[in-house]
C-alpha positions as CSV (number, residue, x, y, z in Angstrom):
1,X,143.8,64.3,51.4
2,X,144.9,67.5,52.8
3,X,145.8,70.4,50.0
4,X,149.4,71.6,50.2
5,X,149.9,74.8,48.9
6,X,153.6,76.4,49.2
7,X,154.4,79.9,50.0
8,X,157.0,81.2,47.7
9,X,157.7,84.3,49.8
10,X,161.2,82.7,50.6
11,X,162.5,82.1,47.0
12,X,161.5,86.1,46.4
13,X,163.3,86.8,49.5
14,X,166.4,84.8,48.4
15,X,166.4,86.8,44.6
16,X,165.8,90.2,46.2
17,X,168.8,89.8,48.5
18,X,171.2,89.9,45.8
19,X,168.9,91.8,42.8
20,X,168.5,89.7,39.4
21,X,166.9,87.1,38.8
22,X,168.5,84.2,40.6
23,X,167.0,81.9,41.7
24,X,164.2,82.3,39.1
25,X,160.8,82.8,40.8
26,X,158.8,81.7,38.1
27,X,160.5,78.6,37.2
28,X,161.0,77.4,40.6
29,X,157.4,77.8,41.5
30,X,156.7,75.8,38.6
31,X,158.4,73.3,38.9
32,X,156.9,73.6,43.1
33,X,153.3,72.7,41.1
34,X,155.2,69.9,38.8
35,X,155.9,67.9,41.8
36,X,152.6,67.6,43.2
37,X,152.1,70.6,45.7
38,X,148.4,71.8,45.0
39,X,148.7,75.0,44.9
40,X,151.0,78.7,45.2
41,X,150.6,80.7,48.3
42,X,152.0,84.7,48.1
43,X,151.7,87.2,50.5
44,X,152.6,90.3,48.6
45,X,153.4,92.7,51.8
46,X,153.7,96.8,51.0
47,X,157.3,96.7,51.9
48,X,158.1,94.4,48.7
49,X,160.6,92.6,50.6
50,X,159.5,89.1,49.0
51,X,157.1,89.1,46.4
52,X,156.8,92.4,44.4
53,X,154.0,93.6,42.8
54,X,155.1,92.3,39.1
55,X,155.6,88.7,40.7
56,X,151.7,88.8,41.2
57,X,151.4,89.4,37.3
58,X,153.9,86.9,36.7
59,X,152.5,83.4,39.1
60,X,148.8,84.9,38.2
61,X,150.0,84.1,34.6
62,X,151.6,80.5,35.5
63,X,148.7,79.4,37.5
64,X,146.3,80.2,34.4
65,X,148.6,78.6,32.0
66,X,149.3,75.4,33.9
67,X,145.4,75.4,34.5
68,X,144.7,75.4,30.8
69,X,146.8,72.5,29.9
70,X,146.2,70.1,33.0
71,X,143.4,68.7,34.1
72,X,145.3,68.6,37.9
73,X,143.7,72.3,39.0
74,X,145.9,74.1,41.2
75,X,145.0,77.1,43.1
76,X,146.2,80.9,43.6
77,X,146.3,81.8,47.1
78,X,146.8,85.4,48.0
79,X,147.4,86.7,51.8
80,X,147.4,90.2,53.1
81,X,146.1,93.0,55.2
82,X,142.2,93.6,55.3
83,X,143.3,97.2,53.5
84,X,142.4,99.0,50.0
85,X,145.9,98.2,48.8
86,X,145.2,94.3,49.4
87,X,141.4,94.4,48.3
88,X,143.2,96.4,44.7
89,X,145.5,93.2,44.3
90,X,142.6,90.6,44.7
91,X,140.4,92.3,42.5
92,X,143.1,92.8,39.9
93,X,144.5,89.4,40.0
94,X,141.4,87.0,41.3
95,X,143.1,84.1,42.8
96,X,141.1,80.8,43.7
97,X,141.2,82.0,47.2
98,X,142.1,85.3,49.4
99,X,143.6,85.3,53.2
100,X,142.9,88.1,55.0
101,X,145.9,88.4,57.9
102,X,146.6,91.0,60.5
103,X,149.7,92.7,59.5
104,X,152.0,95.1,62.5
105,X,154.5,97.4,61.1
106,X,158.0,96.3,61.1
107,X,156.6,92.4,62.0
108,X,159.1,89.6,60.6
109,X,156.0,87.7,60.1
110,X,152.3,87.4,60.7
111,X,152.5,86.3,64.6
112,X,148.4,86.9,65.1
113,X,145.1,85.8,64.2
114,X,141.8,88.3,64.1
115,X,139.7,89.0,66.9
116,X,136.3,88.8,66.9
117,X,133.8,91.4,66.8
118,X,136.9,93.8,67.6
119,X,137.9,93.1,63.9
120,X,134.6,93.1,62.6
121,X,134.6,97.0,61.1
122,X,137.3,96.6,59.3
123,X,136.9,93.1,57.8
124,X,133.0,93.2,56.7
125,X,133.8,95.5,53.8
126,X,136.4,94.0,52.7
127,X,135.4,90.3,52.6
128,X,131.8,91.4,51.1
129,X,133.8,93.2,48.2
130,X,135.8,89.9,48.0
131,X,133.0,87.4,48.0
132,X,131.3,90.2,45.2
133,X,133.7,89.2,42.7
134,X,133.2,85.2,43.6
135,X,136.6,85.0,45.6
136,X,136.9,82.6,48.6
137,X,137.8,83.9,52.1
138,X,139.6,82.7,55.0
139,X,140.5,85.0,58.3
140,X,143.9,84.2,59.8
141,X,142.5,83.3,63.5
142,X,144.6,81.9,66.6
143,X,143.6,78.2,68.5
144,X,140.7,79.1,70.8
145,X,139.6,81.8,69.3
146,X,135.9,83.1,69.8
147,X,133.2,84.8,67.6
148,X,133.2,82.3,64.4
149,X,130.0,82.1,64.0
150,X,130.7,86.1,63.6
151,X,133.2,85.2,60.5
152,X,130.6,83.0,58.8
153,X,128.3,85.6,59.6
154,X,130.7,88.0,57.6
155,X,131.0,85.8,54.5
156,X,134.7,84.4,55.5
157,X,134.6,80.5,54.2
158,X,137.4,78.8,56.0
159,X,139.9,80.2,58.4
160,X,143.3,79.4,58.9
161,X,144.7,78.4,61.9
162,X,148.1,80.2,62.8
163,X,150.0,77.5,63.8
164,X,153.1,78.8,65.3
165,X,152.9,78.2,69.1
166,X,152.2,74.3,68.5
167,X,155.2,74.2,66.1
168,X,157.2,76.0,68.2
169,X,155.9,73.2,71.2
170,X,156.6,70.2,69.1
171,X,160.2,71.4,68.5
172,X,160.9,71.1,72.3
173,X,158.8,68.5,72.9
174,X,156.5,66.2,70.6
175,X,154.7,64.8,73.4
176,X,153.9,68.1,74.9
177,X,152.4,69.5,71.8
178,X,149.8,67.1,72.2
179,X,148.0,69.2,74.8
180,X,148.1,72.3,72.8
181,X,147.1,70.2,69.5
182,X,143.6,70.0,71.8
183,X,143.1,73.4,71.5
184,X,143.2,73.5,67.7
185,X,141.0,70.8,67.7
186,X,138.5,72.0,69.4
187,X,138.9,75.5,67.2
188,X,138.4,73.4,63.8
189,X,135.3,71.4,65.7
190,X,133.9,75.0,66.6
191,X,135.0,76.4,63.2
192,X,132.8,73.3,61.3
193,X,129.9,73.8,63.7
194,X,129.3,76.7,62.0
195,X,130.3,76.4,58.8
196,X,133.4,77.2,58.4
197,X,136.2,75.3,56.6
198,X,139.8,74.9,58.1
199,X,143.3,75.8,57.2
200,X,146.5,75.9,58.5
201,X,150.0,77.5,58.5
202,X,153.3,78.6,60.0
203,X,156.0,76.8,60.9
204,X,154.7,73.2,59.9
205,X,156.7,70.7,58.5
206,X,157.3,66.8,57.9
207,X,157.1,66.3,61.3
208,X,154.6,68.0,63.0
209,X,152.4,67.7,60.5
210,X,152.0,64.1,61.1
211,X,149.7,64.9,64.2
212,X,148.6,68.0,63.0
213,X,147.3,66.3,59.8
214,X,144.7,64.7,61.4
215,X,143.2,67.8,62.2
216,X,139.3,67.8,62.3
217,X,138.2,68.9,59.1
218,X,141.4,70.5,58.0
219,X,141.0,70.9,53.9
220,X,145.1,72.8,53.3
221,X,147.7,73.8,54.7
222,X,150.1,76.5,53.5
223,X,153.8,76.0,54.0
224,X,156.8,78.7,53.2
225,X,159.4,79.1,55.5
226,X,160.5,75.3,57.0
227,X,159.3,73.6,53.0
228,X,161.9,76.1,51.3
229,X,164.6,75.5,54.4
230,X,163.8,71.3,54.3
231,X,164.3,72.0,50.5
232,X,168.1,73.6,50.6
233,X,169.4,70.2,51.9
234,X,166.9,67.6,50.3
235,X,165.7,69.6,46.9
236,X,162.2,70.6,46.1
237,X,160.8,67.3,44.3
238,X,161.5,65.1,47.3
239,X,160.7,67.4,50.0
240,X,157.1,68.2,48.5
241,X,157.3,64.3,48.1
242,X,157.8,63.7,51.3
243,X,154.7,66.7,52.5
244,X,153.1,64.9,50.4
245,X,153.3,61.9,52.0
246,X,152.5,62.9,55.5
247,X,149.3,64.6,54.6
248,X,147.8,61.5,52.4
């Protein structure tokens, strides 16, 4: 089965856009885990405009607890820029897993994978001091990207697939998609070829996901943005229910 693990950037978004605590970060994100998503995704950006940097201490602290009583594990996922400020955070809070993403100033959200070798000077330090303290890697990459063998080379051990252009395809047209699906196919196929595991995020949903599910290879799929909006009308336990579902 394919992991789902749900970015919580929205709930922080929704709290900090009226100060408080409302809704309740923690508890929500708990209960996230309660219904069967297999993991938390952050992406704690230097803005703080979701997540702030005491929410890291906060889900780092619920993800440890919850793995202490239950023997269903559920993994930390932590995104950011390939920067000192991101590499301090991993370090600090050692999640299961760390992806590194390019990050533009002023960008609504991450729109582009890393290019390879052009990224390779800034990425090699920072994934070897990752891997150092036994963290897992995966570099944010765009369908028909080049150079993996480079990432494996690197130490990366998955990538994830940005996945916005085919959602944005199978919105207008679920047929369509299909030819743009082919070129993340063939990415994953290159990506196992050398060794790499896949994931995948941005913009997928209930429906899309059930071609882009069967993905070759594909081992989790993070999911903010269109799980949270799915959720406002359905509610959390059935919406992860019905992910859930589709990626079985």
């Amino acid at each position: 089965m394919v992991k789902l693990s749900v970015n919580v950037n929205k709930i922080a978004t929704l709290r900090n856009s009226r100060g408080g605590n409302h809704p309740n970060l923690k508890e929500l994100s708990e209960k996230i885990l309660q219904y069967g998503a297999h993991g938390l995704t952050i992406h704690p950006r230097e803005d703080q405009r979701h997540i702030r940097r005491e929410d890291i201490a906060v889900l780092k602290d619920l993800m440890v607890s919850w793995n202490e009583k239950s023997k269903d594990y559920k993994e930390f996922n932590i995104e950011g820029e390939a920067s000192q400020r991101f590499l301090d955070i991993v370090l600090q809070y050692k999640p299961d897993q760390a992806t590194l993403v390019p990050v533009k100033p002023g960008e609504i959200t991450s729109d582009h994978g890393f290019q390879f070798p052009k990224d390779k000077e800034i990425l090699a330090p920072i994934i070897a001091q990752i891997k150092k303290a036994g963290i897992r890697v995966a570099l944010f990459v765009e369908a028909g990207a080049s150079g993996l063998a480079l990432a494996k080379e690197m130490g990366a051990d998955r990538i994830e697939l940005y996945t916005g252009p085919f959602a944005e395809s199978y919105d207008k047209d679920p047929l369509k998609a299909k030819a743009i699906y082919t070129r993340y196919e063939y990415t994953a196929q290159e990506a196992n070829k050398v060794g790499l595991e896949v994931n995948a995020g941005h913009d997928l949903d209930h429906e899309n996901l059930v071609l882009f599910s069967k993905l070759p290879g594909l081992k989790e799929v993070s999911i903010g943005h269109r799980l949270v909006s799915t959720a406002l009308e359905w509610g959390f336990e059935k919406t992860i229910q019905e992910y859930l579902r589709v990626l079985t």
